[in-house]
C-alpha positions as CSV (number, residue, x, y, z in Angstrom):
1,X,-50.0,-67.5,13.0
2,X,-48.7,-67.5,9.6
3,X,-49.7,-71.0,7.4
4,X,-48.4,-70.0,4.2
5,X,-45.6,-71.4,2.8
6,X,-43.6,-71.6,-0.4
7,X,-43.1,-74.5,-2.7
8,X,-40.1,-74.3,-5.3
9,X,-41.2,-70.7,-5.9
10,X,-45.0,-70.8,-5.8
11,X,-47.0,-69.3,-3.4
12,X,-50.0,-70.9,-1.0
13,X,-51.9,-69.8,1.2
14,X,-51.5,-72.8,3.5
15,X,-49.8,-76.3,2.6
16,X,-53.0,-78.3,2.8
17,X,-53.1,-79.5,-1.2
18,X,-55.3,-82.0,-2.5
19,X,-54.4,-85.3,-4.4
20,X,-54.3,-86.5,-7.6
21,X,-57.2,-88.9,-8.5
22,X,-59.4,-87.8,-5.5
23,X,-60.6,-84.6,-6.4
24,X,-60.8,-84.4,-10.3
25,X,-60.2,-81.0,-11.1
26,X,-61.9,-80.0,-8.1
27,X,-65.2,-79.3,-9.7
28,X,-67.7,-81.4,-7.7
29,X,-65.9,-80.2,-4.7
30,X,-66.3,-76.2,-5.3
31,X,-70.5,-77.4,-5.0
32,X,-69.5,-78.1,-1.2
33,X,-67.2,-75.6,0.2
34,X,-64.9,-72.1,-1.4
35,X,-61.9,-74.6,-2.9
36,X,-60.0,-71.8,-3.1
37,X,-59.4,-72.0,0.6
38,X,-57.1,-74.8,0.2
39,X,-53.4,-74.3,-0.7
40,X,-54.1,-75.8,-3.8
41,X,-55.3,-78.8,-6.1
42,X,-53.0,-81.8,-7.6
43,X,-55.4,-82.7,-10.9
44,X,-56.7,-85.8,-12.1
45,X,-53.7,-87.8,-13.4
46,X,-53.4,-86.5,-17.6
47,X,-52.6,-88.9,-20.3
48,X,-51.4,-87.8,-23.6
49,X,-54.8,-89.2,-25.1
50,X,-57.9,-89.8,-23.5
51,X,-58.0,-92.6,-21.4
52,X,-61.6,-94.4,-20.0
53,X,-59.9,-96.4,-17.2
54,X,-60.4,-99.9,-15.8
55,X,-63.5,-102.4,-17.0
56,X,-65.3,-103.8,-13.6
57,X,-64.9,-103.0,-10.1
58,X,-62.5,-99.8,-9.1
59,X,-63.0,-99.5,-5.9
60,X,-63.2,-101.6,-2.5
61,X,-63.3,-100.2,1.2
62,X,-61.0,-101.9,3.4
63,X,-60.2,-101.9,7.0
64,X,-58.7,-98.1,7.7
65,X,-58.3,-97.6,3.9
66,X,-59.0,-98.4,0.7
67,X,-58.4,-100.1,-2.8
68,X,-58.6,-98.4,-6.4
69,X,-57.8,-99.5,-9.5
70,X,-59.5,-96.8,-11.7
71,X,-56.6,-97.2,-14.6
72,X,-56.2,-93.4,-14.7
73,X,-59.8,-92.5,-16.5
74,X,-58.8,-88.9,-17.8
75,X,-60.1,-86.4,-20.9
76,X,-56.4,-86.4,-22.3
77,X,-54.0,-83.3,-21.6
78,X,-55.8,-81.4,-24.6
79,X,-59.4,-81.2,-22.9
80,X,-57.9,-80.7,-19.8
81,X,-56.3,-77.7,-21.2
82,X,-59.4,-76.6,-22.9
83,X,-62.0,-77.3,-20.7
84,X,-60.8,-77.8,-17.1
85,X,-57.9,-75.7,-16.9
86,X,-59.6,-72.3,-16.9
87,X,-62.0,-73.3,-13.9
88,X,-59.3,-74.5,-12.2
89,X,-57.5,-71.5,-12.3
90,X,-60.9,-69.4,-11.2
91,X,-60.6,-71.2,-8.1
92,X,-58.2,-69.1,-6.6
93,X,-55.3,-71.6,-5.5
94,X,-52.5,-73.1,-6.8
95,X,-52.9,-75.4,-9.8
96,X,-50.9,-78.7,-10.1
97,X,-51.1,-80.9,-13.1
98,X,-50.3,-84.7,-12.9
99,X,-48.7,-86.3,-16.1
100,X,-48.7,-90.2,-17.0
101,X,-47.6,-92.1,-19.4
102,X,-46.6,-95.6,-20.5
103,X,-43.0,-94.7,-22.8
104,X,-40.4,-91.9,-21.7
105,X,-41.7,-89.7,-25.2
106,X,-45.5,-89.5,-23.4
107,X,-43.7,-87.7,-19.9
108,X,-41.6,-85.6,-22.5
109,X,-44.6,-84.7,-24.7
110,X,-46.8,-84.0,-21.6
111,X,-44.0,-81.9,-20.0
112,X,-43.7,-79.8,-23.0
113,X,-47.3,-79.5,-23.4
114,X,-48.0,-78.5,-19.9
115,X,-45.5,-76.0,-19.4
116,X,-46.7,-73.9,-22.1
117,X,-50.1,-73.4,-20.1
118,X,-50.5,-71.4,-16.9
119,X,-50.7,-74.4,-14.5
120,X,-48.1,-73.4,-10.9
121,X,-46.6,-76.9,-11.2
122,X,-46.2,-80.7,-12.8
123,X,-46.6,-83.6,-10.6
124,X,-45.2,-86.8,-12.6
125,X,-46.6,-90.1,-11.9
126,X,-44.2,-92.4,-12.4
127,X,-46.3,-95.4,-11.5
128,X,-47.7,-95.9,-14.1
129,X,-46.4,-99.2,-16.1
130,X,-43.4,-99.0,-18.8
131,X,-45.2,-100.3,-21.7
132,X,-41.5,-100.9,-23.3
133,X,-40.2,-102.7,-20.2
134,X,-42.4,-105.6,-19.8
135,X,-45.1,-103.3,-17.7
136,X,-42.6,-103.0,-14.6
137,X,-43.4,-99.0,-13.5
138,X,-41.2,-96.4,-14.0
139,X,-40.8,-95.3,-10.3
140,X,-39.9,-99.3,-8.9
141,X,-36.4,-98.7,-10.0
142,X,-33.8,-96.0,-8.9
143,X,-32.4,-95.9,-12.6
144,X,-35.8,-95.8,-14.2
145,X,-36.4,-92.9,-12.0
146,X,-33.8,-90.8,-13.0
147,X,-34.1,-91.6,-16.7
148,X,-37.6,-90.6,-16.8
149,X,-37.1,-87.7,-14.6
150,X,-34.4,-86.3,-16.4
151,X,-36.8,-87.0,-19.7
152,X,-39.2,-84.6,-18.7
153,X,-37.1,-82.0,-17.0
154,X,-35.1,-81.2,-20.3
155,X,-38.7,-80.6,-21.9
156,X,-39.9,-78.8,-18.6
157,X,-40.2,-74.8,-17.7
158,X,-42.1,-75.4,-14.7
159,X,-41.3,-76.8,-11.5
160,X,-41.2,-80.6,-11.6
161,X,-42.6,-82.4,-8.8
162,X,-41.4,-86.2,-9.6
163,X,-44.5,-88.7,-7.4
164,X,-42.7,-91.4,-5.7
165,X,-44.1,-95.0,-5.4
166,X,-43.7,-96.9,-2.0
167,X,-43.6,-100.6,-3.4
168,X,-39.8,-100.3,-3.7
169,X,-36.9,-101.6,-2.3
170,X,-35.2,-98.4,-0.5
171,X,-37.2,-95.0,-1.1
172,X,-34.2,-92.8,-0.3
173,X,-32.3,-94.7,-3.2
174,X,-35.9,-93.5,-5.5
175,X,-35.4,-90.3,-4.0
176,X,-32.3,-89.6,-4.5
177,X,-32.8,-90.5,-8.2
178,X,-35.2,-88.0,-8.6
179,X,-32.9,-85.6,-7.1
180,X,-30.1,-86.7,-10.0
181,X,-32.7,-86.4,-12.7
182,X,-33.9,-83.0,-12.0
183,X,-36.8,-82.9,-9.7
184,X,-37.5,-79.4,-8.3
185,X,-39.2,-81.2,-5.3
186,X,-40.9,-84.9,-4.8
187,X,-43.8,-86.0,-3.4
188,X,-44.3,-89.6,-1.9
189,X,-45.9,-91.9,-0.5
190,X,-48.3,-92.8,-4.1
191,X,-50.7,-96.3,-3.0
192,X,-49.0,-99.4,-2.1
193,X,-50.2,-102.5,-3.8
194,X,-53.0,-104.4,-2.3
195,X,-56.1,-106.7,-2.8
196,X,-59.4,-107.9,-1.8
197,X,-61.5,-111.3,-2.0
198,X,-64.6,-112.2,-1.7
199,X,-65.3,-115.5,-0.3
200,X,-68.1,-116.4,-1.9
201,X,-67.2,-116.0,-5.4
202,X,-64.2,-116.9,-5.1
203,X,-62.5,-114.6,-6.8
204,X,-60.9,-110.7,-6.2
205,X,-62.9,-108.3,-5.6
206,X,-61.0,-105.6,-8.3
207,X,-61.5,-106.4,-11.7
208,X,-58.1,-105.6,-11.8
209,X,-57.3,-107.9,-9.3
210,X,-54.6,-105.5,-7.5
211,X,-55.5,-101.8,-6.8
212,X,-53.8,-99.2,-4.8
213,X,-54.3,-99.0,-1.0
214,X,-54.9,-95.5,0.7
215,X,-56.1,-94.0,3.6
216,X,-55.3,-93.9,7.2
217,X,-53.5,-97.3,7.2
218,X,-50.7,-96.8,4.7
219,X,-50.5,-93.7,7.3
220,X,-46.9,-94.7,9.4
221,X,-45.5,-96.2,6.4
222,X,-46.1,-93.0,4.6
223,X,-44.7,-90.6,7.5
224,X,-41.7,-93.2,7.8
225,X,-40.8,-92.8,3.9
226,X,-40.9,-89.2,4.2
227,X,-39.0,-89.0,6.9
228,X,-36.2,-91.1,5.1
229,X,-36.2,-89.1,1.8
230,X,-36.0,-86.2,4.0
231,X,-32.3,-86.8,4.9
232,X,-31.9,-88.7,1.8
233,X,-32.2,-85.2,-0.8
234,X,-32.2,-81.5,-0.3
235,X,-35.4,-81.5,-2.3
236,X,-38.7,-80.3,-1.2
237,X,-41.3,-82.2,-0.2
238,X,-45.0,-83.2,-0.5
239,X,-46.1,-85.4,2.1
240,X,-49.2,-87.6,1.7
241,X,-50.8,-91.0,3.0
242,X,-53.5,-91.3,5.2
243,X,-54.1,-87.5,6.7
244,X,-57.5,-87.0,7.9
245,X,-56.7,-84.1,10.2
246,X,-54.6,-81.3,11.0
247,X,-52.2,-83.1,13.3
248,X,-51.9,-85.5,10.8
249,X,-50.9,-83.1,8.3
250,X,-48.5,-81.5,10.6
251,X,-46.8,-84.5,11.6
252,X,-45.9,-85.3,7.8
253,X,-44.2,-81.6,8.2
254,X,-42.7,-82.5,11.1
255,X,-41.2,-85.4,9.3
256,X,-40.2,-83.4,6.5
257,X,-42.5,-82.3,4.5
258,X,-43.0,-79.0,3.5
259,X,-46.8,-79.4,2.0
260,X,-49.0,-82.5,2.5
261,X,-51.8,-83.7,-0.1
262,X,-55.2,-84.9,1.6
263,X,-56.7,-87.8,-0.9
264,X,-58.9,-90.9,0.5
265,X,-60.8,-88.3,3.0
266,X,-62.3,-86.7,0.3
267,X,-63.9,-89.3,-0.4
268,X,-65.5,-90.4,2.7
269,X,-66.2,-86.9,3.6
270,X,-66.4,-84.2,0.7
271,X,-64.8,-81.2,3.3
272,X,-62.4,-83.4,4.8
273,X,-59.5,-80.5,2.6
274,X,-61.3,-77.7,3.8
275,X,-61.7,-79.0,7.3
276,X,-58.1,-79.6,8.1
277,X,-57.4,-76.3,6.9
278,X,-59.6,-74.9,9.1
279,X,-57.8,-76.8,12.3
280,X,-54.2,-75.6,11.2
281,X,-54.2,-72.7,13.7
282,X,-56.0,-74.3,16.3
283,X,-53.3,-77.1,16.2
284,X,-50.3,-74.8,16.0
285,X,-51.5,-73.0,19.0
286,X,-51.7,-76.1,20.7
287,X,-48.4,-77.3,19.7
288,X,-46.8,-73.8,19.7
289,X,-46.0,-73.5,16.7
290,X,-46.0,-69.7,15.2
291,X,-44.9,-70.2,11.5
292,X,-45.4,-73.9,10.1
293,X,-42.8,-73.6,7.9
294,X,-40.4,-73.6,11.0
295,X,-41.8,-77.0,11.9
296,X,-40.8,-78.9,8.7
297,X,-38.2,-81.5,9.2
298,X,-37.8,-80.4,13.2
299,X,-38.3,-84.3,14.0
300,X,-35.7,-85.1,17.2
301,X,-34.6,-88.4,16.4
């Protein structure tokens, strides 16, 4: 059975890829299990400086899911060159780096500065607030999409993957966007916005009072939004929200996708990557399916 598969021009092994902010630079993770089994790692999210997050709490478990608020902690793009970069790049899979910023010149800067390094790809947040817009992020509007996409891509010379947020009003209208601006491929669905409360206190749990929500309950909102971008653009795409498993992962290729990112199940269970690499074949065989690349977008709807 062949799992491989080819992402604007890169290479891997299988589409299982991991997601930013819940695998640092995959590090902690190589203590557990060969990383270089996986298809590859998205980075921590990079920051032209360095960046210590969020004060208070960052995280809160929720039903099916949870909350973060973390604020993008990060060494800066120059340590990550320096210091992480290299072991990622031992590791033996593809290497992704995620830019952020907060003003159109951070995503060109960071765009610049990662493409003259050996990373496979950039993944651009676009989240992240527009410090010059009264704090509204980048990726809520279709126009603000494009501008920042096509930003980065004129200071780009590696594929740009442009991150697309589901808190917005029609995500093929985002995706489409992303298309105009320059995206080599996109990858959706980033957290939706959530929050916990305690009831004795009185007050939200997250010192940032809203945090992103993840895991397996953003799940059919994430496989809808795919499947909508996926007639919306010709663009590739990386699937993600809520896949624990290998059918999971499969189904986001079904919808469309032609790689998937695994994120909150690393957290609740370090090999959760490694493990639903390990079920591809045994769920293709079930299914019947003999090259997964075959399968993307074969939804009969």
């Amino acid at each position: 059975m062949n799992t491989s598969v080819r992402l604007c021009g890169v290479e891997l092994k299988n589409p299982i890829l991991t997601a930013s902010g819940t695998f640092g630079f995959g590090r902690e993770y190589s203590e557990f299990y060969d990383v270089g089994r996986l298809g590859g790692i998205v980075g921590k999210g990079l920051t032209p400086l360095p960046r210590e997050g969020n004060d208070g709490v960052r995280v809160a478990e929720t039903p099916s899911g949870m909350l973060n608020c973390v604020g993008l902690q990060n060494p800066g793009v120059e340590a990550f060159i320096r210091d992480e970069l290299p072991f990622m790049r031992s590791l033996g899979c593809a290497v992704i780096a995620n830019a952020a910023g907060s003003v159109l010149s951070d995503y060109q800067r960071m765009a610049e500065r990662l493409s003259d390094t050996d990373v496979d790809m950039i993944e651009l947040n676009i989240s992240c607030p527009n410090v010059k817009s009264g704090g509204m992020a980048f990726g809520v509007l279709p126009e603000t999409v494009e501008q920042v996409t096509a930003a980065a891509k004129k200071h780009c010379k590696k594929p740009l993957m442009v991150k697309l947020s589901p808190n917005v009003a029609n995500i093929a209208d985002n995706a489409r966007a992303a298309e105009a601006g320059g995206a080599d491929a996109i990858s959706l669905i980033n957290t939706l916005t959530g929050m916990a409360v305690d009831l004795k206190t009185r007050r939200p749990i997250l010192g940032n009072v809203t945090g992103g929500l993840s895991g397996p309950c953003v799940k059919p909102v994430a496989l809808a939004m795919v499947r909508k971008a996926y007639k919306a653009v010709k663009l590739p795409i990386v699937g993600m929200g809520g896949i624990m498993t290998a059918e999971d992962a499969l189904e986001f290729i079904l919808c469309g996708a032609t790689a998937v990112q695994v994120g909150t199940a690393n957290i609740s269970d370090p090999l959760a990557a490694v493990k639903i690499v390990e079920g591809l074949s045994g769920a293709m065989k079930k299914y019947g399916i003999n090259d997964i690349s075959e399968l993307t977008g074969a939804l009969v709807d």
